[in-house]
GUKE-636194 format. One record per residue: residue number from 1; residue in three letters; x, y, z of N, C-alpha, C, CB in turn. Coordinates in nm, 3 decimals, m for minus. Atoms other than C-alpha are relative to their C-alpha. Glycine has a CB too. Example, Ala and Ser with C-alpha at 12.3 -4.5 7.8 and 13.67 -1.06 7.14 Angstrom:
<nodes>
ropa;drenza;nc1;nc2;nc3;cac1;cac2;cac3;cc1;cc2;cc3;cbc1;cbc2;cbc3
1;ALA;0.089;m0.119;0.000;1.230;m0.450;0.780;0.090;0.120;0.000;m0.099;0.003;0.125
2;SER;m0.082;m0.119;m0.006;1.367;m0.106;0.714;m0.077;0.109;0.073;0.041;0.046;m0.142
</nodes>
This chain:
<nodes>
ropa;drenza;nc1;nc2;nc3;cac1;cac2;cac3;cc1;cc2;cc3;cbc1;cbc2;cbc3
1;UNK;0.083;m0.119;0.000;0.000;0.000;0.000;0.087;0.126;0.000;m0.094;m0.001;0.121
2;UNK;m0.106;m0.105;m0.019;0.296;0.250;0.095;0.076;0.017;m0.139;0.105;m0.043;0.121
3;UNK;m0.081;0.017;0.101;0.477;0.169;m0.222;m0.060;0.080;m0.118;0.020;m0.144;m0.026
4;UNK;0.050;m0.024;0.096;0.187;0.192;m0.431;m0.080;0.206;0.027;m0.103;m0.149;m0.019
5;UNK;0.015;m0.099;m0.013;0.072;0.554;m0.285;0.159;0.069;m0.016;m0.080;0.008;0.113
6;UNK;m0.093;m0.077;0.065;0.420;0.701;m0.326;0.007;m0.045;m0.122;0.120;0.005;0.057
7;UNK;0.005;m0.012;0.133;0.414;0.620;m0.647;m0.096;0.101;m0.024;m0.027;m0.122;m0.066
8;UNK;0.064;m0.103;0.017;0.089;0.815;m0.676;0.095;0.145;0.020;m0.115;m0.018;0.090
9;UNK;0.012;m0.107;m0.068;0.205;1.094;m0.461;0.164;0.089;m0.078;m0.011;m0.047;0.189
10;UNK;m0.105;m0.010;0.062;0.551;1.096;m0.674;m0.053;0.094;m0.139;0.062;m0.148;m0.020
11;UNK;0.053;m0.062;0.118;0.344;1.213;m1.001;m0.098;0.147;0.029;m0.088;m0.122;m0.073
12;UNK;0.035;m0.096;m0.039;0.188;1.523;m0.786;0.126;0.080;0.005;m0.073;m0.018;0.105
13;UNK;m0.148;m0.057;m0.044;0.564;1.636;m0.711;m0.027;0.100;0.083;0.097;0.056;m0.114
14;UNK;m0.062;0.031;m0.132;0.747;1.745;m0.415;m0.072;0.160;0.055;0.208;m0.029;0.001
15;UNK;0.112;m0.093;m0.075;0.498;2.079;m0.383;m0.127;0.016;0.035;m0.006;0.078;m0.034
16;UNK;0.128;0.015;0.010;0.214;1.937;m0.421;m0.059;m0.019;0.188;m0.023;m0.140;m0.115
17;UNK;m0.002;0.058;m0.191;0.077;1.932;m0.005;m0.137;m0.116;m0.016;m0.058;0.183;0.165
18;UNK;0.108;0.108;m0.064;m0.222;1.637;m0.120;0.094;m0.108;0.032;m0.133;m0.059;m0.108
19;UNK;m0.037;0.088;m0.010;0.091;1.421;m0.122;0.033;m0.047;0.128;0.067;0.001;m0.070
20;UNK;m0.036;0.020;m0.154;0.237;1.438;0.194;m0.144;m0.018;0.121;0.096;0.154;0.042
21;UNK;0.124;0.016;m0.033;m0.128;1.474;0.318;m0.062;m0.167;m0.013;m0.071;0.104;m0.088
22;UNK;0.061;0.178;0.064;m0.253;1.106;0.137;0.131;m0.082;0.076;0.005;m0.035;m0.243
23;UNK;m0.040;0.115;m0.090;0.053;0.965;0.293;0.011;0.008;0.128;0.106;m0.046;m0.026
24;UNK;0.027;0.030;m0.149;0.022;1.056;0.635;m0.114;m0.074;0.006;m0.017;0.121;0.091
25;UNK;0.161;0.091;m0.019;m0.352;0.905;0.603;0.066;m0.142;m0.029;m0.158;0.044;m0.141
26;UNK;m0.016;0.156;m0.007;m0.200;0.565;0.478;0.109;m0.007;0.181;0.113;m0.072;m0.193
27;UNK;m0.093;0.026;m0.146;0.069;0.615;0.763;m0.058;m0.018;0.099;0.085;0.100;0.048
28;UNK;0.037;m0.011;m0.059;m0.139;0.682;0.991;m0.129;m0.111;0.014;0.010;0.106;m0.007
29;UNK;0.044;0.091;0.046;m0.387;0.419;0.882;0.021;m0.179;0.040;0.032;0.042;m0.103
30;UNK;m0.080;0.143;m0.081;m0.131;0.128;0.971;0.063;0.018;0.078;0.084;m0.085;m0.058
31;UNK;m0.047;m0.038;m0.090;m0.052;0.282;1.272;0.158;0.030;0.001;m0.044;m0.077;0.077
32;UNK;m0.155;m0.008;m0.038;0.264;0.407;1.202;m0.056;0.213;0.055;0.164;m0.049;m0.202
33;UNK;0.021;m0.094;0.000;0.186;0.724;1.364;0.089;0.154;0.016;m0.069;m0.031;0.061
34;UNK;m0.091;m0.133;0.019;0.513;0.958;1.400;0.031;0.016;m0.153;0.150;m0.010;0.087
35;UNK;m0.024;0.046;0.148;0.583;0.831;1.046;m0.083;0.189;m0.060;m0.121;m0.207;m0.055
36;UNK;0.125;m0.085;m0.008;0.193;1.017;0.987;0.032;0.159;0.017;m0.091;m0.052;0.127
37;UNK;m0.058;m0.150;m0.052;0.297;1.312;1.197;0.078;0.113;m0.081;0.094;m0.027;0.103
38;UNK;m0.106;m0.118;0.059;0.578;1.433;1.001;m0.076;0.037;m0.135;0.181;m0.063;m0.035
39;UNK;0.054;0.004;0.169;0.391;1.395;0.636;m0.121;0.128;0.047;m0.090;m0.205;m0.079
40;UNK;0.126;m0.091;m0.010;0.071;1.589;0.803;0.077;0.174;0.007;m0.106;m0.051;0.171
41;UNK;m0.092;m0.141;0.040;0.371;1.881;0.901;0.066;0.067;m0.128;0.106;m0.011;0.064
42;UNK;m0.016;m0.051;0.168;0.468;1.898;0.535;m0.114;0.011;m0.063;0.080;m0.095;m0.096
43;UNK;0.109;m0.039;0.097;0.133;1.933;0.407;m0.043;0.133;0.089;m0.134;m0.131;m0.028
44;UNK;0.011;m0.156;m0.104;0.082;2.246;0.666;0.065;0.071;m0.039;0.035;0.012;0.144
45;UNK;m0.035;m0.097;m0.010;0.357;2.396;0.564;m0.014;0.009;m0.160;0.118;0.018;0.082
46;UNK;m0.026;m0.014;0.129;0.310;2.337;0.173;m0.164;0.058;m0.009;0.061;m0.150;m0.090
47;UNK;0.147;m0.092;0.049;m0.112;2.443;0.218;m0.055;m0.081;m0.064;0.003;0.135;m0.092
48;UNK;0.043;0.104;0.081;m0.391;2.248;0.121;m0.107;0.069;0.026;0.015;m0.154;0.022
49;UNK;0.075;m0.077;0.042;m0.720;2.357;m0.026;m0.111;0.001;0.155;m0.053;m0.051;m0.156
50;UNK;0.082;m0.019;m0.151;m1.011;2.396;0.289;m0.051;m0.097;m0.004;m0.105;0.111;0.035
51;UNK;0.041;0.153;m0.007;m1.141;2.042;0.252;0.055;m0.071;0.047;m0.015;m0.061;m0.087
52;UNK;m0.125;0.067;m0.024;m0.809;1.916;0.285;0.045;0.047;0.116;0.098;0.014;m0.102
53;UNK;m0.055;m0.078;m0.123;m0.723;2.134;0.559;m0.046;m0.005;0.120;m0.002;0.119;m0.015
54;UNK;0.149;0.033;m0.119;m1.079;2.064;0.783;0.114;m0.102;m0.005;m0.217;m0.039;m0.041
55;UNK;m0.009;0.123;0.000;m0.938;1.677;0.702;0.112;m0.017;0.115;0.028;m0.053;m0.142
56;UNK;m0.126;0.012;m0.049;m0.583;1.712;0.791;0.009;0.030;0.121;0.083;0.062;m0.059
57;UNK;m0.004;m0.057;m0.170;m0.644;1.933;1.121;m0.069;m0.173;0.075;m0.157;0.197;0.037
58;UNK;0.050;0.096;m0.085;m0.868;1.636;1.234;0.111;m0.112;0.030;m0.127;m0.057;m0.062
59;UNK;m0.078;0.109;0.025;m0.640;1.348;1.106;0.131;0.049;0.128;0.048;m0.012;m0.189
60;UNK;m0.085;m0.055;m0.089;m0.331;1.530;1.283;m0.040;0.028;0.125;0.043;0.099;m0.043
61;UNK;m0.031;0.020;m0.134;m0.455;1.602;1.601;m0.052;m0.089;0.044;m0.018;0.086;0.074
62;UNK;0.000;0.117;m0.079;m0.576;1.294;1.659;0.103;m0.110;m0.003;m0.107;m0.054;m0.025
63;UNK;m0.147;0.069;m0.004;m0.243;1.131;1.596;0.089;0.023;0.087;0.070;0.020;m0.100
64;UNK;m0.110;m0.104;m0.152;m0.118;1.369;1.842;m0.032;m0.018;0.138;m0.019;0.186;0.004
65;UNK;0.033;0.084;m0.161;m0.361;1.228;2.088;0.062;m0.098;0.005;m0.141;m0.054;0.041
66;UNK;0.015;0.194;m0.025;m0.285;0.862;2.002;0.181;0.020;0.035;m0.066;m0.150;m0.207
67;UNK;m0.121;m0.024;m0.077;0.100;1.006;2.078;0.037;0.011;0.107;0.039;0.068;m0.016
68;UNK;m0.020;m0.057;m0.146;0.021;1.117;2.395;0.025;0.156;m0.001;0.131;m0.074;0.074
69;UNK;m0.030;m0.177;m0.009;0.106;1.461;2.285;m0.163;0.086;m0.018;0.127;0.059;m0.169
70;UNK;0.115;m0.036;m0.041;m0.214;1.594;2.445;m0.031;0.128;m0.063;m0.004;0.001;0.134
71;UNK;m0.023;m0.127;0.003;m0.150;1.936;2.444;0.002;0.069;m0.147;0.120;0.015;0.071
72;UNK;m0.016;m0.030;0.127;m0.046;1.978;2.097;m0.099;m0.051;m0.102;0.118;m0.039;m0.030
73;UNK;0.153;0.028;0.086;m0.378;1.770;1.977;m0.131;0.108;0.060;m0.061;m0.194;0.036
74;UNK;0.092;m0.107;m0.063;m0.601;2.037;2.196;0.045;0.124;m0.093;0.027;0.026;0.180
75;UNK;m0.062;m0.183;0.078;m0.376;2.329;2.002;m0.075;m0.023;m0.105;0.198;0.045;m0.058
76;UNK;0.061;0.020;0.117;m0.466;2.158;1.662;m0.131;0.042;0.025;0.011;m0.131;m0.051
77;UNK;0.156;0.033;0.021;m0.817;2.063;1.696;m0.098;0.108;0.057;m0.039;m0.140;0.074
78;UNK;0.018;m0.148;m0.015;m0.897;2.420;1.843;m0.009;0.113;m0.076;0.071;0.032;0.054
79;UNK;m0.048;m0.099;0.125;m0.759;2.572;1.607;m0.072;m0.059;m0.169;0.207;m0.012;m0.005
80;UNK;0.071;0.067;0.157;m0.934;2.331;1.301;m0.070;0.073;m0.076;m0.100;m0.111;0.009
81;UNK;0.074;m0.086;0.102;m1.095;2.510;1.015;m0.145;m0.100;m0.012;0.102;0.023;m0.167
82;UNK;0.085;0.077;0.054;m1.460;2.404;0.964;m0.013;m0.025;m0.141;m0.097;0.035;0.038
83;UNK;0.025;0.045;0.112;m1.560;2.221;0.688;m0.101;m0.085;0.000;0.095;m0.045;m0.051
84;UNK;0.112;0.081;0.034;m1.899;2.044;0.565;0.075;m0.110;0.005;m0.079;0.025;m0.129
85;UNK;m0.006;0.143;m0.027;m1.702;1.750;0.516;0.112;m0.081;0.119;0.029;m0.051;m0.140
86;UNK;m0.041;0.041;m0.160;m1.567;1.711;0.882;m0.139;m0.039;0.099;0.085;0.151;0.081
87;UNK;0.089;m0.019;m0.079;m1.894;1.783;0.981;0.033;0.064;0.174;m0.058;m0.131;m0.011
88;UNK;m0.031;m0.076;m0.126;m1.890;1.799;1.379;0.149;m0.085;0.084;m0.162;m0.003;0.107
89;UNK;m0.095;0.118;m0.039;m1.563;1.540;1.389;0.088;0.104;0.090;0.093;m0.094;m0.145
90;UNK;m0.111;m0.108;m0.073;m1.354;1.854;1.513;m0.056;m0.010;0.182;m0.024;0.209;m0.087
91;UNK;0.054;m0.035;m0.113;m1.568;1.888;1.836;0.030;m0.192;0.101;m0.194;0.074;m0.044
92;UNK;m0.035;0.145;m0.095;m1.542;1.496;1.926;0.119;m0.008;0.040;m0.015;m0.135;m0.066
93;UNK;m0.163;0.010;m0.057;m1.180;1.510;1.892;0.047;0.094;0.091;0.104;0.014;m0.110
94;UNK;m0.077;m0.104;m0.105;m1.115;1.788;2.056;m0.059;m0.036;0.134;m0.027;0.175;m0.032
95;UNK;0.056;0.053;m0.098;m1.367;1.647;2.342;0.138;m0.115;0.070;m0.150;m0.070;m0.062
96;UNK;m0.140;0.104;m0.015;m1.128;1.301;2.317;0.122;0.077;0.056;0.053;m0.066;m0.158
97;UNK;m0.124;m0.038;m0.030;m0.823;1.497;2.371;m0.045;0.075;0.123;0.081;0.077;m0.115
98;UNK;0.075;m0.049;m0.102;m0.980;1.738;2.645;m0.012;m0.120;0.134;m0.144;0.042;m0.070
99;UNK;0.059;0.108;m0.112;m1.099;1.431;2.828;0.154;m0.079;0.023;m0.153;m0.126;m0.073
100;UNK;m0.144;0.068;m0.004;m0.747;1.276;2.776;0.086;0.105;0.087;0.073;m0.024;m0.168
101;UNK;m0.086;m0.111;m0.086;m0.586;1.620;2.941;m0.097;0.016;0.134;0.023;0.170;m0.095
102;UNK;0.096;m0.002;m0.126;m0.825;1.546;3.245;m0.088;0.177;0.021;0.121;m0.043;0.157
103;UNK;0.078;m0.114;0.031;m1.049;1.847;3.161;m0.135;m0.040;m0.048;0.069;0.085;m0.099
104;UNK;0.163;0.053;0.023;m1.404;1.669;3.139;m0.068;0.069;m0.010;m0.068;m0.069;0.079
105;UNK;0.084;m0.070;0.008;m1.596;1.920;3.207;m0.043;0.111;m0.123;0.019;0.037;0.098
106;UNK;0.012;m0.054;0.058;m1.466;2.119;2.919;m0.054;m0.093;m0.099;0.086;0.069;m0.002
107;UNK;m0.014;0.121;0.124;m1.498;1.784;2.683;m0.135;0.067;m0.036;0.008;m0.206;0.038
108;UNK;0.093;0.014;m0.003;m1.825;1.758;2.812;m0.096;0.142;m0.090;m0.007;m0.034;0.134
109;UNK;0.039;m0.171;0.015;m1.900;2.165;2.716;0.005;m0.004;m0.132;0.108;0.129;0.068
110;UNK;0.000;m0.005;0.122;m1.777;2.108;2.356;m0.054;m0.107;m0.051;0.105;0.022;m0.044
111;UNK;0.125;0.118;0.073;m1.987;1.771;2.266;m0.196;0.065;0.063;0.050;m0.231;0.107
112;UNK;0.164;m0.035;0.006;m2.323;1.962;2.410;0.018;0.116;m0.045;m0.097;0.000;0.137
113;UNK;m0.007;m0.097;0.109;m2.219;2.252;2.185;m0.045;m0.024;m0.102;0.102;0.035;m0.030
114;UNK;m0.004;0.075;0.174;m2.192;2.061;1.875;m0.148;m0.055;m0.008;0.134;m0.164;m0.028
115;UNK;0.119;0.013;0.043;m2.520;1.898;1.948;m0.111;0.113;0.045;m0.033;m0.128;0.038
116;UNK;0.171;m0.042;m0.010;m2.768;2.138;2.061;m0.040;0.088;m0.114;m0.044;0.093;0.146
117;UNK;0.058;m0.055;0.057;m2.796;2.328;1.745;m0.114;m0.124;m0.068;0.093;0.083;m0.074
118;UNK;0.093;0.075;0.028;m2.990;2.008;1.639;m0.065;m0.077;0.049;0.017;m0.039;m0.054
119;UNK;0.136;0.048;m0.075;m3.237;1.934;1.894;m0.099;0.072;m0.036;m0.002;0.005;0.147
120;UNK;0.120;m0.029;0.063;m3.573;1.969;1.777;m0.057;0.072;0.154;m0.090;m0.151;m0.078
121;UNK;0.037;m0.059;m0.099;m3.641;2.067;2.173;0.080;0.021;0.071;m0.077;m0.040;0.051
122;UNK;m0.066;m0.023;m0.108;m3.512;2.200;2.476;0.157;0.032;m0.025;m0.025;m0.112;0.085
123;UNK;m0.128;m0.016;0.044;m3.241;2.361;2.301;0.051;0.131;0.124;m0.001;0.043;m0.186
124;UNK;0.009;m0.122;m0.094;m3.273;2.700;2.540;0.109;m0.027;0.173;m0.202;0.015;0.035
125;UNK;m0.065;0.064;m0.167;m3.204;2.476;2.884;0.133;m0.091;m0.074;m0.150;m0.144;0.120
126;UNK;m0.128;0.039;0.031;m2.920;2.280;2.707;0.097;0.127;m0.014;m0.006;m0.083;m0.128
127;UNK;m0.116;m0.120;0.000;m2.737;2.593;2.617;0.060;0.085;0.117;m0.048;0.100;m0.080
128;UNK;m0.013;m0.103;m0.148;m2.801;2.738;2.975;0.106;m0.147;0.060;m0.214;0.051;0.127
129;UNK;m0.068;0.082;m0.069;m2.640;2.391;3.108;0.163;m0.006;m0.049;m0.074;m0.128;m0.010
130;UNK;m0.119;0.022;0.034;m2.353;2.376;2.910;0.083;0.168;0.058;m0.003;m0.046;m0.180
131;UNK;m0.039;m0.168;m0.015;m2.292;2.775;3.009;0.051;0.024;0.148;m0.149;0.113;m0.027
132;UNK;m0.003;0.051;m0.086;m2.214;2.633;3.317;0.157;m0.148;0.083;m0.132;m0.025;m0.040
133;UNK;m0.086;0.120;m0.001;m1.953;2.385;3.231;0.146;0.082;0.016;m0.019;m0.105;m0.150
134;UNK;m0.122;m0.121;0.019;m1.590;2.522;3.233;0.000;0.012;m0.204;0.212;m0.083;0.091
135;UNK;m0.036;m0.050;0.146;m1.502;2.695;2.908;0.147;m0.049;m0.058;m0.001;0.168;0.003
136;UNK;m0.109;0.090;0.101;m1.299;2.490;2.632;0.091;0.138;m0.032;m0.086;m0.092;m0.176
137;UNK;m0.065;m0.075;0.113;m1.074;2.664;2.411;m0.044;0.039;m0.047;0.056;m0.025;m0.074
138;UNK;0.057;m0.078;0.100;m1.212;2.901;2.158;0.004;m0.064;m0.163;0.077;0.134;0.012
139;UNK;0.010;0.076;0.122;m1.272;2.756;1.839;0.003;0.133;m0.144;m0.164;m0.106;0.016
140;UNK;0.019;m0.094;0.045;m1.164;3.022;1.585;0.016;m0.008;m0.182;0.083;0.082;0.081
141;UNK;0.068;m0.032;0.141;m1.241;2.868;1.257;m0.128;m0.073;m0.044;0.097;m0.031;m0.109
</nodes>
């Protein structure tokens, strides 16, 4: 599988950032996850379109949880750009990692964020409960 994606990622050449991007996902994929790590830092610094960029923030800081590097998956996934096709994956992970930096209460604060814009009821008293919880990180895209 590794062989046959650098080959792909070989015919994008060495500025292209979906390459380094597509192979952290296989890297990361068969758990090779510092492998992952470094490929997701070359597609950051080479820029990838906002689809790719929602993707990658997710993919990356949850590699950074499964590292143990807590801290630096809370920076990411804080910092994640939304995107339709992340949907609300940014808010779980960043929950996961949160809950991994013994900060529950904030986890808890950013998974009843994410859902109460789609409760059909009792959206009013959810928002007052979570307003209540400690305050996550700022989410500023």
């Amino acid at each position: 599988m590794i062989r046959r994606m650098r080959a792909l990622v070989a015919e994008l050449g060495p500025d292209d950032a979906r390459g380094p991007f597509e192979l952290g996902g296989v890297f990361d994929s068969l758990g090779m996850e510092e492998i992952a790590a470094a490929h997701y830092r070359r597609a950051l610094e080479l820029g990838l379109d906002d689809e790719r960029a929602a993707r990658l923030a997710i993919q990356h800081g949850s590699t950074l949880r499964n590292l143990g590097r807590i801290d630096e998956a809370i920076e990411v996934l804080a910092h994640a750009p939304d995107h339709d096709a992340v949907g609300d994956a940014r808010a779980i992970f960043l929950a996961l990692a949160l809950h991994d930096a013994g900060r529950s209460g904030e986890a808890v604060r950013v998974l009843v964020e994410a859902l109460e814009p789609g409760l059909p009821r009792y959206r009013r008293s959810v928002r007052a409960y979570a307003e209540t919880l400690p305050e996550p990180p700022r989410h500023d895209g």
